[in-house]
mmCIF file of the C-alpha atoms, coordinates in Angstrom:
data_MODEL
# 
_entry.id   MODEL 
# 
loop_
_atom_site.group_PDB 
_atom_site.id 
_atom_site.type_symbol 
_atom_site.label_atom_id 
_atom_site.label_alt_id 
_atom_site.label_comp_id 
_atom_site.label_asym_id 
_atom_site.label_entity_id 
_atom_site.label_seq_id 
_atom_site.pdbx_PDB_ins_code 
_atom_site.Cartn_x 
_atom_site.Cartn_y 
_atom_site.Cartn_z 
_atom_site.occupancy 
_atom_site.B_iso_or_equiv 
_atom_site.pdbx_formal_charge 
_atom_site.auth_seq_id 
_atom_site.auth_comp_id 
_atom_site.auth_asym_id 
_atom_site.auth_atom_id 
_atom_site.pdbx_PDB_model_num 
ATOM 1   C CA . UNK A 1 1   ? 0.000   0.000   0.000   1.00 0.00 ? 1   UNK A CA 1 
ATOM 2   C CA . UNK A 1 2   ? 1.512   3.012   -0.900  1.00 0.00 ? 2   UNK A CA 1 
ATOM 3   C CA . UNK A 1 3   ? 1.422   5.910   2.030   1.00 0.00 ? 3   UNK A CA 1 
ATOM 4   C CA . UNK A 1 4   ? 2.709   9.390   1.342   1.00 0.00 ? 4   UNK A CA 1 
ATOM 5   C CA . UNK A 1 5   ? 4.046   12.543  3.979   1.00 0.00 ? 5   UNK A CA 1 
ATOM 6   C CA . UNK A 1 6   ? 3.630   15.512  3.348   1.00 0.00 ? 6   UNK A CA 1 
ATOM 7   C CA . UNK A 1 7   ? 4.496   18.538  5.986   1.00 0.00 ? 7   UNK A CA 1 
ATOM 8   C CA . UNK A 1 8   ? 1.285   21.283  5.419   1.00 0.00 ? 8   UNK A CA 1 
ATOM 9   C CA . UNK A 1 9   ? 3.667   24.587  6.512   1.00 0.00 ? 9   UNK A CA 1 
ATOM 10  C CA . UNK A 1 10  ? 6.195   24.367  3.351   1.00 0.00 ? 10  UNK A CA 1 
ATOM 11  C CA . UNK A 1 11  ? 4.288   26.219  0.944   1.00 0.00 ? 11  UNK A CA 1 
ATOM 12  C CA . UNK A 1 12  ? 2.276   23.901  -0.882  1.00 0.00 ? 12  UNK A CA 1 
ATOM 13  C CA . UNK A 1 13  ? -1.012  24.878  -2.197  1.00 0.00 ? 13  UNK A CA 1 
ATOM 14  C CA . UNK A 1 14  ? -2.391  21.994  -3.384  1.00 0.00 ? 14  UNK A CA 1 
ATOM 15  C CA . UNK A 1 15  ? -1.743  19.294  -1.052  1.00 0.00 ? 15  UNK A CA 1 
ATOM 16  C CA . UNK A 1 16  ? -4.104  16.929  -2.712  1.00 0.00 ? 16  UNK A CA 1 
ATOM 17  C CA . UNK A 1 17  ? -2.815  17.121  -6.151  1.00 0.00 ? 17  UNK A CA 1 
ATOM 18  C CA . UNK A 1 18  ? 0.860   17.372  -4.706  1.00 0.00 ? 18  UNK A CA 1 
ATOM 19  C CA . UNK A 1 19  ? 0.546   13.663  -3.746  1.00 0.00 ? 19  UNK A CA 1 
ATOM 20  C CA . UNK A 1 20  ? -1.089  12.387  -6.578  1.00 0.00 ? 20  UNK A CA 1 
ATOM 21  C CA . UNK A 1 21  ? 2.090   13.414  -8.440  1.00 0.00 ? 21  UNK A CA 1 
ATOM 22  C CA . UNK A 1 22  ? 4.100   11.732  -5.266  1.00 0.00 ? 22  UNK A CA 1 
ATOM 23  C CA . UNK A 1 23  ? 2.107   8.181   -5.898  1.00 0.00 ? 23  UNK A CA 1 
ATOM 24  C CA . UNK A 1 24  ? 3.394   8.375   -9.872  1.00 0.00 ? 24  UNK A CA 1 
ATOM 25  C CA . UNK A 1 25  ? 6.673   8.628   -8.243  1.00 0.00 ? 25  UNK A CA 1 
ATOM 26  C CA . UNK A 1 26  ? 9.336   5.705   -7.527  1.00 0.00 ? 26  UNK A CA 1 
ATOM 27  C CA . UNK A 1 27  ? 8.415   4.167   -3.660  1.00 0.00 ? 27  UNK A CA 1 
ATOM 28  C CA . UNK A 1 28  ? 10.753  3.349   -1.319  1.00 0.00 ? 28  UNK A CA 1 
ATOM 29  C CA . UNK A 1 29  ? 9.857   -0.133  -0.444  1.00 0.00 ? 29  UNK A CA 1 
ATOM 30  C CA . UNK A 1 30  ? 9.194   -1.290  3.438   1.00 0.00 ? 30  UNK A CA 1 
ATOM 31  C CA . UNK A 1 31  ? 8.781   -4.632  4.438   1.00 0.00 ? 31  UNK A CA 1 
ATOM 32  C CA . UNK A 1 32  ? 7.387   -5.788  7.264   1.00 0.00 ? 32  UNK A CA 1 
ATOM 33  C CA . UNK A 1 33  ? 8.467   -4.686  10.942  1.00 0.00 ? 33  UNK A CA 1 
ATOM 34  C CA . UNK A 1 34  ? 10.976  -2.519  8.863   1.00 0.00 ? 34  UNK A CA 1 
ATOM 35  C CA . UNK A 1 35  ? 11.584  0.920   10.778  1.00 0.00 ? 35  UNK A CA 1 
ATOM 36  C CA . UNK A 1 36  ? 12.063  3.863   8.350   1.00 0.00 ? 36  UNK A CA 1 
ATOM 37  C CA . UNK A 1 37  ? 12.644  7.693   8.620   1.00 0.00 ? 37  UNK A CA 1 
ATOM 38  C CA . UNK A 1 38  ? 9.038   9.296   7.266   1.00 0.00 ? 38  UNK A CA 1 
ATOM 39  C CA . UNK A 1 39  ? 10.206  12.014  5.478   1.00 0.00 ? 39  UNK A CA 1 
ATOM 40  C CA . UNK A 1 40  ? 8.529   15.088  3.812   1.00 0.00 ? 40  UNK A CA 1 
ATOM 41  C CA . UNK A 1 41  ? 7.474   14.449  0.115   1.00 0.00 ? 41  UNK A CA 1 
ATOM 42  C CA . UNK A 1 42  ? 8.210   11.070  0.086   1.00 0.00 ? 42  UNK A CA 1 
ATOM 43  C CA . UNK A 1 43  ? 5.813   7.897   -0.762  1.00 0.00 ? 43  UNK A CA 1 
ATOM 44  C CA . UNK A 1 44  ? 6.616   4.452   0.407   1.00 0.00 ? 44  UNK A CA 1 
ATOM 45  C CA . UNK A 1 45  ? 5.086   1.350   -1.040  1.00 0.00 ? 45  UNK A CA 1 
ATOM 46  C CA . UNK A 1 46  ? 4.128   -0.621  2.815   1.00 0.00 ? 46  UNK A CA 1 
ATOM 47  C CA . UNK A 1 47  ? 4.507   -4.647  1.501   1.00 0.00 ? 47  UNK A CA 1 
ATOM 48  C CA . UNK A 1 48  ? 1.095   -6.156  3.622   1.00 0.00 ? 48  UNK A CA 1 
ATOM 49  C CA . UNK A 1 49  ? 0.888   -9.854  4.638   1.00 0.00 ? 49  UNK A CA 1 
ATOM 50  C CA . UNK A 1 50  ? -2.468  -11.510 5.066   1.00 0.00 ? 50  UNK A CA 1 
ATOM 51  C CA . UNK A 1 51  ? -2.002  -11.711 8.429   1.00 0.00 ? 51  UNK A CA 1 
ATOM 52  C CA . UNK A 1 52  ? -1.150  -8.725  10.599  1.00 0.00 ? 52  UNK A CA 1 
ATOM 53  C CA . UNK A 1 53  ? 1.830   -6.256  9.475   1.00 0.00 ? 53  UNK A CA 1 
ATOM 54  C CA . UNK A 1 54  ? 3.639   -3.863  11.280  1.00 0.00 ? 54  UNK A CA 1 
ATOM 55  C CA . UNK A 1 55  ? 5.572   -0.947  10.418  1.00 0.00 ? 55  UNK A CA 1 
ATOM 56  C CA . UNK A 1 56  ? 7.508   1.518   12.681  1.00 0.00 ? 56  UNK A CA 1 
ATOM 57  C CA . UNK A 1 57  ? 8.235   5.139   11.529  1.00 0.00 ? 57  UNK A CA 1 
ATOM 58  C CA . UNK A 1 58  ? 9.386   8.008   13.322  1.00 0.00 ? 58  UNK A CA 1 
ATOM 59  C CA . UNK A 1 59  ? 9.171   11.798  11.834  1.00 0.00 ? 59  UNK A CA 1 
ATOM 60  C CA . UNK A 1 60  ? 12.612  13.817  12.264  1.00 0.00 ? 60  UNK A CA 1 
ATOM 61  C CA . UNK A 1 61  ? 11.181  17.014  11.161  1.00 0.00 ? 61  UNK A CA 1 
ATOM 62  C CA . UNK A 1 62  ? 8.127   18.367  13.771  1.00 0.00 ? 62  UNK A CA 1 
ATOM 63  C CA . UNK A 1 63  ? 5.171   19.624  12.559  1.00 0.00 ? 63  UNK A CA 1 
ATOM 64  C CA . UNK A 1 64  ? 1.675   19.401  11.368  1.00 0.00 ? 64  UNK A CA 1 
ATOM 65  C CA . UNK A 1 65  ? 1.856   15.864  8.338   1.00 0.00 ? 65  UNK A CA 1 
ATOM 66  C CA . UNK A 1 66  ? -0.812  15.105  6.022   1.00 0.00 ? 66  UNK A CA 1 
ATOM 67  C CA . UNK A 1 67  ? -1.021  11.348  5.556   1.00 0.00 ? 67  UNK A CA 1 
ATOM 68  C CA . UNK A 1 68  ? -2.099  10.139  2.174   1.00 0.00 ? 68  UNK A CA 1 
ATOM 69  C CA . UNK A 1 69  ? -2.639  6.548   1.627   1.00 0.00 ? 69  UNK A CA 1 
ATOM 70  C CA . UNK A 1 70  ? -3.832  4.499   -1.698  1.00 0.00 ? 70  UNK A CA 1 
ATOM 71  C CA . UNK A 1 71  ? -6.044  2.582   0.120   1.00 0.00 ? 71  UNK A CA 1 
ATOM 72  C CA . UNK A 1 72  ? -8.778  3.651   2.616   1.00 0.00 ? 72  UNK A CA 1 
ATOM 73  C CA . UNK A 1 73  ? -7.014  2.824   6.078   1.00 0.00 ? 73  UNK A CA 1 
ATOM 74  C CA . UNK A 1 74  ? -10.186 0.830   7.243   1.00 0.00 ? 74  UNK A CA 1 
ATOM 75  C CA . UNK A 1 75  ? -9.855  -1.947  3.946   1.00 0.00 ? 75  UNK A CA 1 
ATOM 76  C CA . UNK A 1 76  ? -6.740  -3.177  5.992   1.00 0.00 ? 76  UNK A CA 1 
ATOM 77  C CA . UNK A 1 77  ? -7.888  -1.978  9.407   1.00 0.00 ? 77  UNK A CA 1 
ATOM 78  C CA . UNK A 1 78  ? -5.323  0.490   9.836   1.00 0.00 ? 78  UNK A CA 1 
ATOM 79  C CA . UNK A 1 79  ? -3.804  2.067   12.772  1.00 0.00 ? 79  UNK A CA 1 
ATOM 80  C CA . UNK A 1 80  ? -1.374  4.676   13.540  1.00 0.00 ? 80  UNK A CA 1 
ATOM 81  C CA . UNK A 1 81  ? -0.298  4.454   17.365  1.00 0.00 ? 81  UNK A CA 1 
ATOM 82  C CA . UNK A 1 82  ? 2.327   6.158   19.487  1.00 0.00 ? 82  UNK A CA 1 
ATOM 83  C CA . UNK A 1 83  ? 3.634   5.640   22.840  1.00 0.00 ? 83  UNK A CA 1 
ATOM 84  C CA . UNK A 1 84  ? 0.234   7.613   24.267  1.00 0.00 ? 84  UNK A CA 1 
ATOM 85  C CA . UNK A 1 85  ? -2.254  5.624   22.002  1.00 0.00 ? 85  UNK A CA 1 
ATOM 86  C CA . UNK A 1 86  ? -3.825  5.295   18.964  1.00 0.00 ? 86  UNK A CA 1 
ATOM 87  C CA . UNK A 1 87  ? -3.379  8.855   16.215  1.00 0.00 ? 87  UNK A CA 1 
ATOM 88  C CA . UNK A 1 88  ? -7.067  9.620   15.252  1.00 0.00 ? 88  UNK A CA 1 
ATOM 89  C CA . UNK A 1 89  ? -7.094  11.160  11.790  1.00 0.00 ? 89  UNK A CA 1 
ATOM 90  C CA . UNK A 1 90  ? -8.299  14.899  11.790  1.00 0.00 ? 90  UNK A CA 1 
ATOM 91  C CA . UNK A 1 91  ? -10.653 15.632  8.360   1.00 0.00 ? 91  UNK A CA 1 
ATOM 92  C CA . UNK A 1 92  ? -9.966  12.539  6.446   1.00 0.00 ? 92  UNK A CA 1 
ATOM 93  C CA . UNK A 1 93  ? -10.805 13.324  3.241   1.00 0.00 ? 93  UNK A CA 1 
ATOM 94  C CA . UNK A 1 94  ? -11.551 10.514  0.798   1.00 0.00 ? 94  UNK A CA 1 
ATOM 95  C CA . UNK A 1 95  ? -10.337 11.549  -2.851  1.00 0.00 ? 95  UNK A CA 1 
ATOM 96  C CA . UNK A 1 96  ? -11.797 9.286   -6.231  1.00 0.00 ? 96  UNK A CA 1 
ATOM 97  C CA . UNK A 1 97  ? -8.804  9.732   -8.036  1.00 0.00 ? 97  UNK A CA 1 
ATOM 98  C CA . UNK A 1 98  ? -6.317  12.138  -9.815  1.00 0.00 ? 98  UNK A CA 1 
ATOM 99  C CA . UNK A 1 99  ? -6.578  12.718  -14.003 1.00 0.00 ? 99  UNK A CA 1 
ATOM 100 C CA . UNK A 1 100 ? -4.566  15.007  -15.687 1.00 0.00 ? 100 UNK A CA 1 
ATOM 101 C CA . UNK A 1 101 ? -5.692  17.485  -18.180 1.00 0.00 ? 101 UNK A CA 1 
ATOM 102 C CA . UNK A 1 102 ? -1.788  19.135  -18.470 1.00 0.00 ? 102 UNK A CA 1 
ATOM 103 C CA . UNK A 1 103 ? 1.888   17.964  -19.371 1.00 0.00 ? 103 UNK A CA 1 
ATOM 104 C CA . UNK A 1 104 ? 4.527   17.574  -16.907 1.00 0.00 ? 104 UNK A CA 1 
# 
């Protein structure tokens, strides 16, 4: 499943259509119980089991992330926790898709 970051205060407009150009983009691949460094305008392609997978990031840079996944987090049951508990999403927005009507 890919899973994008993207840090709101670094003067990006369109957040949305910033990380449908991130999910065209080569993934760093994570496998499971792999740690990794979530890092701002990245996307990482998270390899799921059947079972249950884990994955362990930590963010370097502080502030206010936007999450985007591929997948609605609920398909796979999806949690993001930290040593206090589970992270409950603020606005999740659900988004259809991206099309493009202009070259890159």
């Amino acid at each position: 499943m890919l899973m994008a970051f993207i840090l709101e205060n670094k003067n990006i407009t369109d957040l949305e259509h910033h990380a449908a150009h991130l999910f065209e983009a080569e993934a760093e691949e994570v496998k499971q119980n792999q740690q990794f460094q979530a890092k701002h305008e990245f996307v990482y392609n998270l390899i799921l089991n059947q079972e249950s997978t884990k994955f362990t990031f930590s963010i370097e840079e502080s502030g206010s992330y936007r999450i985007f996944t591929e997948h609605h987090p609920e398909e796979f049951q999806m949690k993001i926790t930290k040593s206090t508990g589970v992270v409950n999403p603020e606005d999740p927005i659900e988004y259809e898709g991206h099309e493009h009507g202009h070259s890159h």
